[in-house]
ZAMARGU-4260 file (C-alpha; in steps of 0.2 Angstrom, whole numbers, plus 5000, padded with zeros to 4 digits):
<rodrens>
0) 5000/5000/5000 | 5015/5012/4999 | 5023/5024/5012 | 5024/5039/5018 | 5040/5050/5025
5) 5037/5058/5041 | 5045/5074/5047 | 5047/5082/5066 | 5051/5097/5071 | 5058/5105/5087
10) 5053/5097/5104 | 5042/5081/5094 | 5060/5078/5085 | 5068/5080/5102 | 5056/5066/5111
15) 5056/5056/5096 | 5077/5055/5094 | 5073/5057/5075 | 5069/5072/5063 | 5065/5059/5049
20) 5053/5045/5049 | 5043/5030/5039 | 5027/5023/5041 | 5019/5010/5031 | 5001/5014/5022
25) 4987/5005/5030 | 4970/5004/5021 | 4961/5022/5025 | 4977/5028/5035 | 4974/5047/5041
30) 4986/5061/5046 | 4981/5055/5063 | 4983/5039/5061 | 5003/5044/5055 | 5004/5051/5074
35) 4996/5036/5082 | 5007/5024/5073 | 5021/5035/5078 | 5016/5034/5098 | 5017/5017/5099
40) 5035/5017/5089 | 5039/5031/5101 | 5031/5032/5118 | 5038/5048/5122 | 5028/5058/5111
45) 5010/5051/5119 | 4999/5065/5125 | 5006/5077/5111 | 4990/5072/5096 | 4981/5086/5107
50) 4991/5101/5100 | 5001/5095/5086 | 4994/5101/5068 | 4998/5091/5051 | 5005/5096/5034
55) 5003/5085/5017 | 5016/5089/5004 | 5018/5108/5013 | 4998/5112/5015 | 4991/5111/5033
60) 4977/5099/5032 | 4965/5093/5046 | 4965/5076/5056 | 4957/5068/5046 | 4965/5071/5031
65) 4969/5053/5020 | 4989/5050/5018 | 4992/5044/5002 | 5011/5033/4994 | 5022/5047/4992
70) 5016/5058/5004 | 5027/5071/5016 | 5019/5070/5032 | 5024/5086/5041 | 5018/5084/5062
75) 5019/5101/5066 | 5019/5105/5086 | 5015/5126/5093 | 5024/5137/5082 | 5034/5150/5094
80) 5028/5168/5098 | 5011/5161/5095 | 4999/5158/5109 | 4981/5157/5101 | 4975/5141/5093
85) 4964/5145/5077 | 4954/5135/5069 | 4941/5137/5055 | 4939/5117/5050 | 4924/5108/5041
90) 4930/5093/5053 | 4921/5090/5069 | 4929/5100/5085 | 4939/5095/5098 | 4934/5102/5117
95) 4949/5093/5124 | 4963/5101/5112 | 4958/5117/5115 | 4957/5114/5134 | 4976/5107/5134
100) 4981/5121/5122 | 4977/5136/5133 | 4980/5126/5152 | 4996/5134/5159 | 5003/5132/5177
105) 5001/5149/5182 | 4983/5151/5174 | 4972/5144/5190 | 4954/5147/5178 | 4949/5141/5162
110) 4934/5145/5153 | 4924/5136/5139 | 4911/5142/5127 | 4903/5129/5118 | 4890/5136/5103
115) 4877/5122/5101 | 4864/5119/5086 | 4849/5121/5094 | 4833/5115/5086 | 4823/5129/5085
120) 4824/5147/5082 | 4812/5162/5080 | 4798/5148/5083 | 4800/5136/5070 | 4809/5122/5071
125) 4827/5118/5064 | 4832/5103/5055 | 4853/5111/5053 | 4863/5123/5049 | 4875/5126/5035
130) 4890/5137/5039 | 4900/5146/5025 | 4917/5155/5030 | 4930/5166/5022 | 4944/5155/5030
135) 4959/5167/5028 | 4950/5184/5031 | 4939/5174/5047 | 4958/5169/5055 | 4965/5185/5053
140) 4950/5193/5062 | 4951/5180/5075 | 4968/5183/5078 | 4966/5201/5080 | 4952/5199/5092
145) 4959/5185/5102 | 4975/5197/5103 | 4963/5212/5111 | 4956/5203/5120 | 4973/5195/5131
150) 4979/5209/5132 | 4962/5221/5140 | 4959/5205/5151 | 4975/5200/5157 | 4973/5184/5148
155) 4984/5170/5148 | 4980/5160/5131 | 4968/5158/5120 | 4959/5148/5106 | 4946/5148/5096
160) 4939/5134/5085 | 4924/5136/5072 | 4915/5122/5060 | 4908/5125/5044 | 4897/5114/5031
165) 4883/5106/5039 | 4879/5104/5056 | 4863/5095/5062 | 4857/5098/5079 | 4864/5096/5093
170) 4882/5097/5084 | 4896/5109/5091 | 4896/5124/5080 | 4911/5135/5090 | 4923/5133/5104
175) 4931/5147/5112 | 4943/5141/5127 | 4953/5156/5137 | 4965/5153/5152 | 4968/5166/5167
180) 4976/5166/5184 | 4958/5169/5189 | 4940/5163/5186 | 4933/5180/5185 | 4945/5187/5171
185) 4943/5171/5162 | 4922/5173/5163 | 4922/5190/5156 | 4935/5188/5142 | 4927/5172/5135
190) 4912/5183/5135 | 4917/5198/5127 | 4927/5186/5116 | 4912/5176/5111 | 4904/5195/5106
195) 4917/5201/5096 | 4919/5184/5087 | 4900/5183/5082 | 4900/5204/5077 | 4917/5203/5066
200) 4921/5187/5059 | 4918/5183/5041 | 4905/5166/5043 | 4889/5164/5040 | 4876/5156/5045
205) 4861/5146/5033 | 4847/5141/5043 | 4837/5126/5036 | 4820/5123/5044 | 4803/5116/5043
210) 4796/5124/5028 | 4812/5134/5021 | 4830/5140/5024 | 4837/5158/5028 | 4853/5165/5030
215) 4856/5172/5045 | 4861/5194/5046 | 4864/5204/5056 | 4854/5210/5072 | 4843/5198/5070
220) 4858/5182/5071 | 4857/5174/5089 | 4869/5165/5096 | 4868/5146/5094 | 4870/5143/5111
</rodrens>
């Protein structure tokens, strides 16, 4: 079935005693399932699946992602300088990873938004949502905001995770994790956070219900939780 050549960088390379590896191509083998096969030839980097990102022949690509013979896997761990995790992904989101990403020692709160399809809005009933984003603008935005946000709050690290395509009910449509060295700091900036994201950030919202659909504008765009 062919194989792939795996690359790691910085503290995965360190734990792993290798910058290079190969792994053999099992049927439907994901980028994820690159990492796992890794873990179990090197112990050291179990736990690390949480944070680390993965890149296909130089393209970040989600978890999920198929790996293909030929392939450069990339297992990319937290770049430096950067803080805030951010996401914008047609793959299901992760509570847990953005939990780990922003828990620090000295940050004694954490706070987590999750947004929820709900199954009923304005008085009719749902049957899902269909969300369409502007990836590259909406991370740039989400950057900007996260980085206002840390720094009027005092906060310690942020990040933000959003789904697009569709989502039926009950499905998490945004997670928003912030970490602080106290619970009311990290209330209020998770909040405001959660504000700014659903005023600013290019994605939109399709609501498909009993008898029609809508987008979903302005004033009149509730949150979904």
């Amino acid at each position: 079935m062919g194989t792939a050549k795996i690359r790691l960088f910085a503290r995965l390379a360190d734990l792993a005693g290798t910058r290079e590896a190969e792994v053999e191509l099992g049927e439907g083998l994901t980028a994820a399932g690159v990492f796992d096969v890794l873990m179990q030839r090197y112990p050291s980097l179990t736990g690390f699946d949480a944070i680390v990102r993965f890149a296909v022949n130089s393209e970040y690509v989600p978890a999920s992602h198929p790996v293909r013979d030929g392939d450069e896997v990339a297992l990319i761990p937290p770049v430096s300088g950067g803080s805030v995790l951010i996401e914008v992904t047609a793959d299901e989101l992760d509570p847990g990873r953005v939990v780990e990403h922003v828990r620090r020692d000295d940050a004694g709160a954490v706070a987590l938004f999750y947004g929820i399809v709900r199954d009923h809005n304005q008085g009719r009933k749902v049957l899902h949502l269909e969300y369409d984003a502007y990836p590259a603008m909406a991370t740039s935005v989400m950057q900007r905001i996260a980085d206002e946000i840390e720094e009027r709050f005092n906060i310690a690290q942020t990040a933000i995770q959003h789904r697009t395509g569709r989502l039926e009910i009950g499905e998490t449509s945004l997670l928003v994790a912030v970490s602080s060295a106290h619970r009311g700091e990290a209330f209020e900036a998770c909040h405001a956070l959660v504000n700014r994201f659903k005023e600013e950030v290019p994605i939109w919202k399709k609501e498909v219900y009993e008898g029609g659909e809508e987008w979903i504008e302005g004033d009149h765009s509730p949150p979904d939780a």
